[in-house]
C-alpha positions as CSV (number, residue, x, y, z in Angstrom):
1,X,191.2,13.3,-47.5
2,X,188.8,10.9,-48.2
3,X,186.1,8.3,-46.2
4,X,183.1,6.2,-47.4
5,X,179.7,6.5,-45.6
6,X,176.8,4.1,-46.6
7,X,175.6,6.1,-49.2
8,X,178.3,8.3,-50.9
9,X,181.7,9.7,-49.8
10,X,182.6,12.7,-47.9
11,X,185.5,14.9,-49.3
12,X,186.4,18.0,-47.8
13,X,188.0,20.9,-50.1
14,X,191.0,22.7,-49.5
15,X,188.7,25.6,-48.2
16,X,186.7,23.8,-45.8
17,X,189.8,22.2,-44.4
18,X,190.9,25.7,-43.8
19,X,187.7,26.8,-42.7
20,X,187.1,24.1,-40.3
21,X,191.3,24.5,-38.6
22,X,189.8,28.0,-38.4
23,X,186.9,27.3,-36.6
24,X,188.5,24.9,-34.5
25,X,191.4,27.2,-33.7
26,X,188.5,29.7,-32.4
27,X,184.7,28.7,-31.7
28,X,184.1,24.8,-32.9
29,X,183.3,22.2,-31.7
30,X,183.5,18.6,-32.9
31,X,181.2,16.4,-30.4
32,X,181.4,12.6,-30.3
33,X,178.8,11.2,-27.8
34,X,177.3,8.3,-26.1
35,X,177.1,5.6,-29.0
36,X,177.6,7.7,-31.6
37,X,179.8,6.5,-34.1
38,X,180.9,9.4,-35.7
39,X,181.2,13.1,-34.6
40,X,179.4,16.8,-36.0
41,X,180.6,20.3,-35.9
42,X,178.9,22.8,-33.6
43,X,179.3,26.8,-33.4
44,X,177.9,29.1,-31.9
45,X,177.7,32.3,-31.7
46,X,175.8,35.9,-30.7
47,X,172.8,36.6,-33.0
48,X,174.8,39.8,-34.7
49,X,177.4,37.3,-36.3
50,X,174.5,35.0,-38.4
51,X,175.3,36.2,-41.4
52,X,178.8,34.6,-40.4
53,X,176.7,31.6,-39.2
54,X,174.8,31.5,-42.6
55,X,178.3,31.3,-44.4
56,X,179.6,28.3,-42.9
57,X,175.9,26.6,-43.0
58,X,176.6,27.4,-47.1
59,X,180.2,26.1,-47.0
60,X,179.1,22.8,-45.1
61,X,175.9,22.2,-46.9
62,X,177.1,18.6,-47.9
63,X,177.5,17.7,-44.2
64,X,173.9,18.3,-43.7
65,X,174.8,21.7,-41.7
66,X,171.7,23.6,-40.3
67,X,171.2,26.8,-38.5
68,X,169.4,27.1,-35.4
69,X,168.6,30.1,-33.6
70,X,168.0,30.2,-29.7
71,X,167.5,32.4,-26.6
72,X,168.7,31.8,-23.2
73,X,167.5,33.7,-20.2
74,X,170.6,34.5,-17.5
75,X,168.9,35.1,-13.9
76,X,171.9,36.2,-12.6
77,X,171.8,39.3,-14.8
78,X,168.3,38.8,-15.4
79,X,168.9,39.5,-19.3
80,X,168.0,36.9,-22.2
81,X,171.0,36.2,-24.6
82,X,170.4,35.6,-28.0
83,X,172.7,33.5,-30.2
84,X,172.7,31.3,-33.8
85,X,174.5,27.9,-34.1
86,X,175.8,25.7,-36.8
87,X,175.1,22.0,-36.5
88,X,176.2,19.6,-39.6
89,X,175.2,15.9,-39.3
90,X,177.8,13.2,-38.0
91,X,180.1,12.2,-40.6
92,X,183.6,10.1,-40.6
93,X,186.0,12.2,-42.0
94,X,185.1,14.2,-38.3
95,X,185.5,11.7,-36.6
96,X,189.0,11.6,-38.1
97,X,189.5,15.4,-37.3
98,X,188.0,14.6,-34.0
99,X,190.5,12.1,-33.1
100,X,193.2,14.9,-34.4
101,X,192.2,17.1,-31.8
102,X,190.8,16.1,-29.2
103,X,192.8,14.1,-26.1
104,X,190.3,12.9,-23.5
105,X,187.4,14.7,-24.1
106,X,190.0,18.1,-24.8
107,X,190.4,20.1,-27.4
108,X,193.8,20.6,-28.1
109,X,196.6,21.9,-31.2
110,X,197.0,18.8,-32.9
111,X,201.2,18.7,-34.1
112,X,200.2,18.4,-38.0
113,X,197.9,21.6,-38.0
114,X,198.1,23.2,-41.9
115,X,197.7,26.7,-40.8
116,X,197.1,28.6,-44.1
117,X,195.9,32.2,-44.4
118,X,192.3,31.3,-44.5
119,X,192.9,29.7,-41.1
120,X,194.3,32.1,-40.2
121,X,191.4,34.6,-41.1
122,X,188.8,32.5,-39.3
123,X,190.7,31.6,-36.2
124,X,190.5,35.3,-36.1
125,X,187.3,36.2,-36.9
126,X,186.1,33.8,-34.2
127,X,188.8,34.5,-31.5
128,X,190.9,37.6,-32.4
129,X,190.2,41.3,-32.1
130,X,192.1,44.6,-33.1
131,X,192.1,47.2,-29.9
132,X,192.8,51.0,-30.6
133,X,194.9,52.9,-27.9
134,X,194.4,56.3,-28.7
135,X,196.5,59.6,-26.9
136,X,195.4,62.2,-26.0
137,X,197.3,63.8,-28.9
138,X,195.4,62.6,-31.3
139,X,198.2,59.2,-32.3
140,X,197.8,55.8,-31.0
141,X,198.5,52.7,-32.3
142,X,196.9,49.1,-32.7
143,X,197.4,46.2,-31.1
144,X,196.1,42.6,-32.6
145,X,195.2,39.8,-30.3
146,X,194.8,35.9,-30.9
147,X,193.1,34.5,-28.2
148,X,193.8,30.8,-27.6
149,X,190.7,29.0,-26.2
150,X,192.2,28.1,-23.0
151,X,195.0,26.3,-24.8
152,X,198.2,25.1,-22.6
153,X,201.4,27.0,-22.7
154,X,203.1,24.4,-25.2
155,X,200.5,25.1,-27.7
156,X,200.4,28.3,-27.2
157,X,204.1,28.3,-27.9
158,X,203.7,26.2,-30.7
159,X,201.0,28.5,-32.2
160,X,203.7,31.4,-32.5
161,X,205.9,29.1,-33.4
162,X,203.8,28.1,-36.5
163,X,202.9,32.2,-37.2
164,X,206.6,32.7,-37.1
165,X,207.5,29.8,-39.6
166,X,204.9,30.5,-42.0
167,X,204.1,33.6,-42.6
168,X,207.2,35.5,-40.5
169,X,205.1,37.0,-38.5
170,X,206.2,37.6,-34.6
171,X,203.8,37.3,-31.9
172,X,204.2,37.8,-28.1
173,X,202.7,35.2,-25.4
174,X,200.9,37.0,-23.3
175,X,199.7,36.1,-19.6
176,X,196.2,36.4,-18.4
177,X,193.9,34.9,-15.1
178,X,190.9,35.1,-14.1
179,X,189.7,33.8,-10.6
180,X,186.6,30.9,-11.0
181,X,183.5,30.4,-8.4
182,X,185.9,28.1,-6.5
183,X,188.3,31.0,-5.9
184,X,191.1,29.3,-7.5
185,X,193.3,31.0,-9.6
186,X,193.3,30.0,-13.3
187,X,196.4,31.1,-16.0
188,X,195.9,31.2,-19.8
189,X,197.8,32.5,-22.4
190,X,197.2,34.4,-25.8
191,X,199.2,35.9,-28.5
192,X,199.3,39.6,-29.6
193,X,201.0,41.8,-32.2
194,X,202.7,44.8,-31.4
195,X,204.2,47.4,-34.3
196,X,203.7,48.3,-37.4
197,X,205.2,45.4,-40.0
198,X,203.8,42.7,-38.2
199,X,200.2,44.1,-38.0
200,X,200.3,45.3,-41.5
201,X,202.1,41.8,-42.8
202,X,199.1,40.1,-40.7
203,X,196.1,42.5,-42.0
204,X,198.0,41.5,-45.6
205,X,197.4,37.9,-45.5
206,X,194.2,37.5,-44.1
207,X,192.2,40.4,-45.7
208,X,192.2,38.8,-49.0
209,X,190.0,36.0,-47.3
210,X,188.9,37.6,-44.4
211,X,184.8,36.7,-44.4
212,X,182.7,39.3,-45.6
213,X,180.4,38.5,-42.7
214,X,182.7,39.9,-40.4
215,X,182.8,43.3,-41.5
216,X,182.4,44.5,-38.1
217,X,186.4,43.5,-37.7
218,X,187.8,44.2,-40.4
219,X,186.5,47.5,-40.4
220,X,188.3,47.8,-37.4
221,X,191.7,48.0,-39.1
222,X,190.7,49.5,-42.3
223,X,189.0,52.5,-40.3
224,X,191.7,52.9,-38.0
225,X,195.0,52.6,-40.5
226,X,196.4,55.8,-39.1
227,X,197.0,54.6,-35.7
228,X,199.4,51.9,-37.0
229,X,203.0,53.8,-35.9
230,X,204.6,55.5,-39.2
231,X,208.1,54.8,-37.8
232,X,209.0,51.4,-36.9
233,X,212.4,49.2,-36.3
234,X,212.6,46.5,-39.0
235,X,212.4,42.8,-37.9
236,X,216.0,41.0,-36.8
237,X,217.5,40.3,-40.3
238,X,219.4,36.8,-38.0
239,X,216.1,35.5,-36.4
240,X,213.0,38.3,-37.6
241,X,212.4,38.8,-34.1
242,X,211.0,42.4,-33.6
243,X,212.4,43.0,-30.7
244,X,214.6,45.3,-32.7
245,X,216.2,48.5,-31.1
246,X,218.3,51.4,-32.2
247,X,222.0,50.8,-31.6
248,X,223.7,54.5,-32.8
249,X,225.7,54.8,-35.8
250,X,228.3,52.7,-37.8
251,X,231.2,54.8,-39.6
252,X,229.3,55.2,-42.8
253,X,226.8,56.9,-40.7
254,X,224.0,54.5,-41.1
255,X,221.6,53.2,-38.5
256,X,222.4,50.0,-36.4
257,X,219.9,47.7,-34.5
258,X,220.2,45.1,-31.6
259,X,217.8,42.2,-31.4
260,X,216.7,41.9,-28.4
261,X,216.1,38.1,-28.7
262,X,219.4,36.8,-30.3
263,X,221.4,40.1,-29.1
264,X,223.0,40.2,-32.6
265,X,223.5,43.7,-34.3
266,X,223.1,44.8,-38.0
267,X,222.5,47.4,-40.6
């Protein structure tokens, strides 16, 4: 993907493509404004995660990208809020990815998005987290979250259609609100993993690429492996839903599952 400005031209590599549907899955930002011809990436985020910052600045160094760090003062928790941003000079092939994802001034999922594993890695380094439930008993197990940036229904939908298509992985929508200063009440929807073979097929494509900057959550899984449930259904071998439950015996005494989703049984 190619495009000529004035003085040389702009290509972006495989792994900033990937990078950048990452970031714009999660925490960036293309801005177009006023008479501006041609949009920049912004992101920003808490001053623990510049070394993440300092990565991207690295990876977008031929856009110009800069990092700039602030403080903003919150009176109505009277506490000051420190933070690190990424900010790369306009350019036209974003203007291109601009016009890809964004519909009147809103982000959303455009219907070509190349979600690869290194996407995948940064949409959750910037949006995702892994929560431990722990028993009393000492077991537990994990459960993975995508968060969706206020994203619609349809593309959330379309999201865990895309996880299921390529990589096989199953997610679940999940419904959350919160109520805003106006008192209305506003729905959003995330995705989440649940059992062990999708968590472990998901911590298997994106730890290979999974920044090194974000230690913080990846040691999250790889400190907490023994919470991920040792027995667990296999996925739907009709549609790899796991939705998957035990269903007795057949006559040669092995184990049959139902699929919850298609309602088919097999071996």
């Amino acid at each position: 993907m190619k495009l000529e400005t004035t003085n040389k031209i702009i290509e972006l590599t495989t792994e900033q493509e990937g990078i950048l549907t990452g970031l714009m899955l999660g925490d960036g930002h293309l801005a177009l404004y006023g008479r501006s011809k041609n949009a920049f990436l912004v992101v920003k985020r808490s001053r623990k995660d510049c070394a993440y910052i300092d990565e991207h600045v690295d990876m977008f160094n031929n856009m110009g990208a800069k990092r700039t760090d602030d403080e903003a003062f919150n009176p109505l928790r009277n506490k000051s809020y420190q933070s690190c941003s990424l900010r790369t000079s306009t350019q036209p092939i974003l203007t291109e990815w601009h016009k890809r994802w964004y519909y009147n001034g809103k982000k959303m999922v455009p219907p070509d998005l190349k979600l690869t594993p290194l996407a995948l890695a940064i949409w959750f380094a910037d949006d995702g987290s892994i929560v431990i439930r722990k028993k009393p008993d000492g077991k537990g197990h994990i459960v993975v979250s995508l968060y969706t940036n206020g994203f619609s229904y349809p593309e959330v939908k379309f999201l865990k259609e895309e996880l299921f298509n390529k990589f096989n992985i199953n997610a679940r929508i999940q419904e959350t609100s919160y109520k805003r200063t106006d008192s209305k009440i506003t729905k959003y929807w995330y995705l989440q993993l649940y059992g062990r073979f999708e968590i472990i097929k998901f911590i298997n494509i994106i730890g290979p690429v999974f920044p090194k900057s974000m230690k913080r959550k990846s040691d999250r899984w790889e400190n907490n492996m023994q919470f991920l449930p040792s027995v667990a259904y296999p996925n739907c071998k009709f549609c790899g839903s796991s939705e998957v439950r035990r269903r007795g015996f057949n006559s040669s005494n092995k184990q049959k599952y139902t699929c919850k989703s298609c309602k088919r049984t097999f071996i």
